[in-house]
N, C-alpha and C positions, 0 to 999 in steps of 0.2 A: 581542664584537660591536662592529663599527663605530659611532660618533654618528652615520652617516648615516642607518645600517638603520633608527632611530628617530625621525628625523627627520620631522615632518608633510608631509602630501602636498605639494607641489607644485601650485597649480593656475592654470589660463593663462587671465585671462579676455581676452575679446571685445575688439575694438577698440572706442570709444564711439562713437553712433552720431551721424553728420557733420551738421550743419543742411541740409534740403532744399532749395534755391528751388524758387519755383511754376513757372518754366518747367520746372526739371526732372522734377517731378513730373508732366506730361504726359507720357501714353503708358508710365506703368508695368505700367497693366493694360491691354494692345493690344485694340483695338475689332476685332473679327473685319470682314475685309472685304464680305462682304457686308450689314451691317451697317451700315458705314458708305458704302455706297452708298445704301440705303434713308434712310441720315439726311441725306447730301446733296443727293437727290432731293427729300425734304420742307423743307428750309432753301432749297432753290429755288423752293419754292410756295409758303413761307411769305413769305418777300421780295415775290415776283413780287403776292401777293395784296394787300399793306401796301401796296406803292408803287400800286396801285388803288382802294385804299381813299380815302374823304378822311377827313383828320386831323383834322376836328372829331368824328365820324359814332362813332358806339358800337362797334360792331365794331373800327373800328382801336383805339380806344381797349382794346378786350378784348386786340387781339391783342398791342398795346405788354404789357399787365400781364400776360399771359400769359409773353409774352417774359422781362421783371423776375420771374416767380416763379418760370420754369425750373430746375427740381433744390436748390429750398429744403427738399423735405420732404427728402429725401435729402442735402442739407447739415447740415440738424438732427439728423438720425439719427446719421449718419460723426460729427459732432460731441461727440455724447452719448457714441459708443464711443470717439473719440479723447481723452475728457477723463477715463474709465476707463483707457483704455490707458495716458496718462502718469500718472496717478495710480500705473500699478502701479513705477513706476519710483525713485519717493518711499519706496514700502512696501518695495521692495528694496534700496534702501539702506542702510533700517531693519535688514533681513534679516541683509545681509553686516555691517553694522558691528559696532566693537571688540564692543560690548555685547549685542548679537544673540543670541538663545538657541544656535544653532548653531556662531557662530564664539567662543563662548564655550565652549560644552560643548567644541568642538573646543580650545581654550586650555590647557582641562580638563584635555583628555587628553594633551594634548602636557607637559604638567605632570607629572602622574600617570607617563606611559609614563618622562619622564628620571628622576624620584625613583626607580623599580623600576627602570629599566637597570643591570642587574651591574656594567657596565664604571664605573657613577659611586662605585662602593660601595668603590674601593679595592680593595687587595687582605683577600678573604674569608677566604680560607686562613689568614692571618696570627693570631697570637692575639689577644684583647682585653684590652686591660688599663688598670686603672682608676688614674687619675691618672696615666696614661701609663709607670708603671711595676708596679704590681702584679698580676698575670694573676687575669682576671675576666671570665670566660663567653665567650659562642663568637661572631663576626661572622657567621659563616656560617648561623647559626643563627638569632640575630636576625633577619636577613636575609631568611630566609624566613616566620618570621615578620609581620614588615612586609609581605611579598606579601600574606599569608592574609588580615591583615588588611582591606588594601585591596583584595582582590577584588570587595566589596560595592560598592564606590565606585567600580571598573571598571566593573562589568558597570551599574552605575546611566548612567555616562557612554554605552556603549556603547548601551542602551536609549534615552534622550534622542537621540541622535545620529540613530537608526532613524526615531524619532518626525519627529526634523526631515527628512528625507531622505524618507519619506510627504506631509508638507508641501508639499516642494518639488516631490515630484511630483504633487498634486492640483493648487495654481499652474501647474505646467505643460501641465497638460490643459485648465484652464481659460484660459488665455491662446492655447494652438492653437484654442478656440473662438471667441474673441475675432478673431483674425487671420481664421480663416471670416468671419467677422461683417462686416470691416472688410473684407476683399476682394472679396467680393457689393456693400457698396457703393463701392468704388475703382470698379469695373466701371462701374457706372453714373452715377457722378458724371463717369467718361470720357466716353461716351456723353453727357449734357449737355454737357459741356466742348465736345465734338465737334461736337454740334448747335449751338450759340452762336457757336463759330467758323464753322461754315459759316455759320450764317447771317448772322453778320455780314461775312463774305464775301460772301455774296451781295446785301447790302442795298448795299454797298459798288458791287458793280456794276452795281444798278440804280441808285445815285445819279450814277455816272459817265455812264450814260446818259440821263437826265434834265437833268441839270449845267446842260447849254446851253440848252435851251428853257423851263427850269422851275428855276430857280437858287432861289427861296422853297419849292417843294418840297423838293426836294435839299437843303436845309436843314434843314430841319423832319425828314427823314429822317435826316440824319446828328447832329440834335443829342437825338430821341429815341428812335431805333428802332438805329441803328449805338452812339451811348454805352451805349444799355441791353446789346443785345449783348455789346461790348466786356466791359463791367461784368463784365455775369456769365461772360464766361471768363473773367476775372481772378478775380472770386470763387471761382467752382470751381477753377479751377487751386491758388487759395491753400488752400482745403479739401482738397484732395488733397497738397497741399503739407504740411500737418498731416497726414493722413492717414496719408501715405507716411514721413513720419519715427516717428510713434508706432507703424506698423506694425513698423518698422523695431528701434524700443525693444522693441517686444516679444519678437523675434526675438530682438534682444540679452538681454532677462532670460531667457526660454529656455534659453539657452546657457549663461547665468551658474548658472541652477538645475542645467543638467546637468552643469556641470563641480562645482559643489557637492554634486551626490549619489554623482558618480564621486569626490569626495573622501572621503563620508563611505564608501562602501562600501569605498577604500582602508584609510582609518582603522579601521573595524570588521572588515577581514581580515588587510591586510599587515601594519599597525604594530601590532596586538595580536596576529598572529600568530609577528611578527620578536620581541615583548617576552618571548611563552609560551618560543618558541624558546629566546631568550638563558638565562631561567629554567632552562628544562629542561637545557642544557647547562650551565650551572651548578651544578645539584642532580649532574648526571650525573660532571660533573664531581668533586665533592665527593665521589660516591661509588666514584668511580674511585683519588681519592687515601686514601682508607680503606681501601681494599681492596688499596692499593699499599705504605700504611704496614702494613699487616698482612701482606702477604708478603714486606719488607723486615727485618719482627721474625722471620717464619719463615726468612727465608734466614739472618738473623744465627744466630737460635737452633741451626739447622741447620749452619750452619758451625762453631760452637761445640762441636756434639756431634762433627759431624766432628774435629776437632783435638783433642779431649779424649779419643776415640777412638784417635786415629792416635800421643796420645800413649802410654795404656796398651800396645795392642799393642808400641808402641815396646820400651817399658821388660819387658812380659812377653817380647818375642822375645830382647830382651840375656839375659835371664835362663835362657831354653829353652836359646839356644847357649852361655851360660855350662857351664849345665847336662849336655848335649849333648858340649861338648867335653872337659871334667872327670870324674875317677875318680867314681864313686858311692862310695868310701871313700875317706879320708884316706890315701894312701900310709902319710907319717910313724906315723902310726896303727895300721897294719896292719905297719909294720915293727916297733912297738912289741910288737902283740901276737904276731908270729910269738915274737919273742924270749920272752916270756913265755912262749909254750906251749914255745919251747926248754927255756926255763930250769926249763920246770915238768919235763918228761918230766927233764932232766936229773937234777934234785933227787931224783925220782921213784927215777935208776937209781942215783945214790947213795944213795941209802934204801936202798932192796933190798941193795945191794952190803952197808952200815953192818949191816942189820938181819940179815944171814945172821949175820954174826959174832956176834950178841947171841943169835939165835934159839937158835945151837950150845949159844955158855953156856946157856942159858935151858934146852935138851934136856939137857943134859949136868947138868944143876944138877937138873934135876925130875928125871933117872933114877936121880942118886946121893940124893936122900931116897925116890924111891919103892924102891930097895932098902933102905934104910935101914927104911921102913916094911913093908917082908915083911920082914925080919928080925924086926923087933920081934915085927910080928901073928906069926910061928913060933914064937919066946920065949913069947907067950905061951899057944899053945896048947900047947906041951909042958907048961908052967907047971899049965895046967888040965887037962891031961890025966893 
């Protein structure tokens, strides 16, 4: 297995989010036009009524402070959520940094997954041997061992990670509310913005037409009723000017949570699944070369019977055609004993022949005493007679 396969995710955050100015911040959230007709139409009565008014008289005076308070409650609010919104941007910092529960456990893991990568272990196969040269138990075994062990310490990693990855997306729920929150009032801090401007547009052109006949009015108009104006689009535009960048951060952590949770769901499937993987091809491996060293003993063995075989045959087939081609009696042997049974019948006919001669005597000898003995036995019976 590759050092890539195990490598930690990847992850691509956000560009950071650019400083807003207030002008730009007008017109983020567009004023629907019929809208802003109704507010131009009222920025024309509201002028038309002021420059009628006199500037000592209570009414103008309501309607100057009315002007100065325009979308205060609504800058207090956008305020309050803008100073939560950048707050959250402080605590994600917090989040991602080195020491952060998640980019920690993630450290963790990227720890953990190289210690257990096969390819870091050396060669497995190899034997183990103690002081480098004495053979002393198995790497491959150890080996696996060390996984069993740490699997506790995985699965703890992989659980934390889960934890933090729920985190990040309760943060993210909560921050899409937040952006609700903050675009209801972008909306209407527009809307004010919009009204201020007209109306100071329009205070603008009844001082022009004033100007000549009434230059102490037209004064008075432009140093309290057009500055107030002015003012408060400056104000608001710079409230939305905050607004529209912390809207903007939020967006940004958003995308940093999601690309964070699409890290950790990488980490809790691919890289522990690439680690399982390597393991199991390992193990599989192991027991592929066991089962190769054991039919390497059987072919050996096997070749051995063969040849120890083909030797016997060898040696009994010399022996079958030895056998095969040779007398089943010794020639020399059989010439021996013809001659023998020659020489025997021979000896045999010389006997007879010798023993006739003897026999003769021997008849001739026994019939001169057996007359010898009737003689006598006659002698004596005349004797006794």
């Amino acid at each position: 297995m590759s050092d890539e396969a195990l490598q930690p995710p990847m992850l691509t955050p956000p560009e950071p989010v650019a400083p807003v100015a207030a002008s730009d911040a007008i017109g983020k959230v567009p004023v629907p036009a019929d809208e802003r007709a109704t507010l131009d139409d009222h920025a024309t009565r509201f002028a038309r009524d002021l420059t009628s008014l006199a500037p000592e008289s209570e009414e103008y005076a309501k309607r100057v402070k009315a002007l100065e308070a325009l979308g205060n409650a609504e800058i207090t609010r956008s305020a309050s959520v803008a100073n939560r919104m950048l707050d959250r941007p402080t605590r994600a910092m917090a989040t991602l940094g080195e020491g952060a529960p998640v980019a920690k456990t993630l450290l963790d893991l990227r720890g953990t997954v190289e210690r257990l990568d096969p390819s870091h272990q050396g060669d497995l196969f190899s034997p183990k041997k103690l002081l480098g040269v004495l053979p002393f138990g198995n790497k491959l075994r150890d080996y696996f061992r060390g996984y069993e062990s740490s699997q506790s310490h995985l699965n703890a990693i992989i659980e934390s990670l889960r934890r933090g990855k729920d985190e990040l997306l309760r943060d993210n729920a909560a921050i899409e509310q937040e952006k609700v929150t903050m675009w209801a009032l972008m909306g209407e801090l527009e809307k004010h913005g919009y009204l201020a401007r007209a109306i100071g547009d329009a205070v603008e052109r009844e001082i022009e037409t004033i100007q000549l006949n009434n230059p102490e009015r037209a004064r008075a108009l432009q140093e309290e009723v057009l500055f107030a104006a002015r003012q408060k689009q400056q104000d608001i535009a710079t409230q939305l000017a905050v607004n529209v960048q912390g809207y903007m951060a939020l967006d940004l952590i958003k995308r940093n949570n999601a690309e964070l949770v699409k890290g950790v769901d990488r980490a809790t499937t691919t890289t522990v699944a690439a680690l399982k993987t390597a393991i199991t091809v390992a193990q599989a491996v192991a027991n592929q070369k066991l089962v190769l060293d054991q039919i390497d003993a059987m072919k050996s063995t096997t070749s051995n019977l063969i040849l120890s075989t083909s030797q016997i045959l060898r040696q009994n087939a010399t022996r079958i055609q030895e056998g095969a081609t040779s007398a089943t009696i010794d020639v020399d042997k059989l010439k021996e004993a013809f001659a023998n049974v020659r020489a025997t019948i021979d000896g045999m006919a010389d006997y007879r022949i010798k023993a006739l001669s003897s026999m003769e005597q021997t008849v001739n000898t026994l019939g001169d005493e057996v007359g010898k003995a009737k003689a006598y036995l006659e002698t004596r019976r005349e004797l006794a007679g």
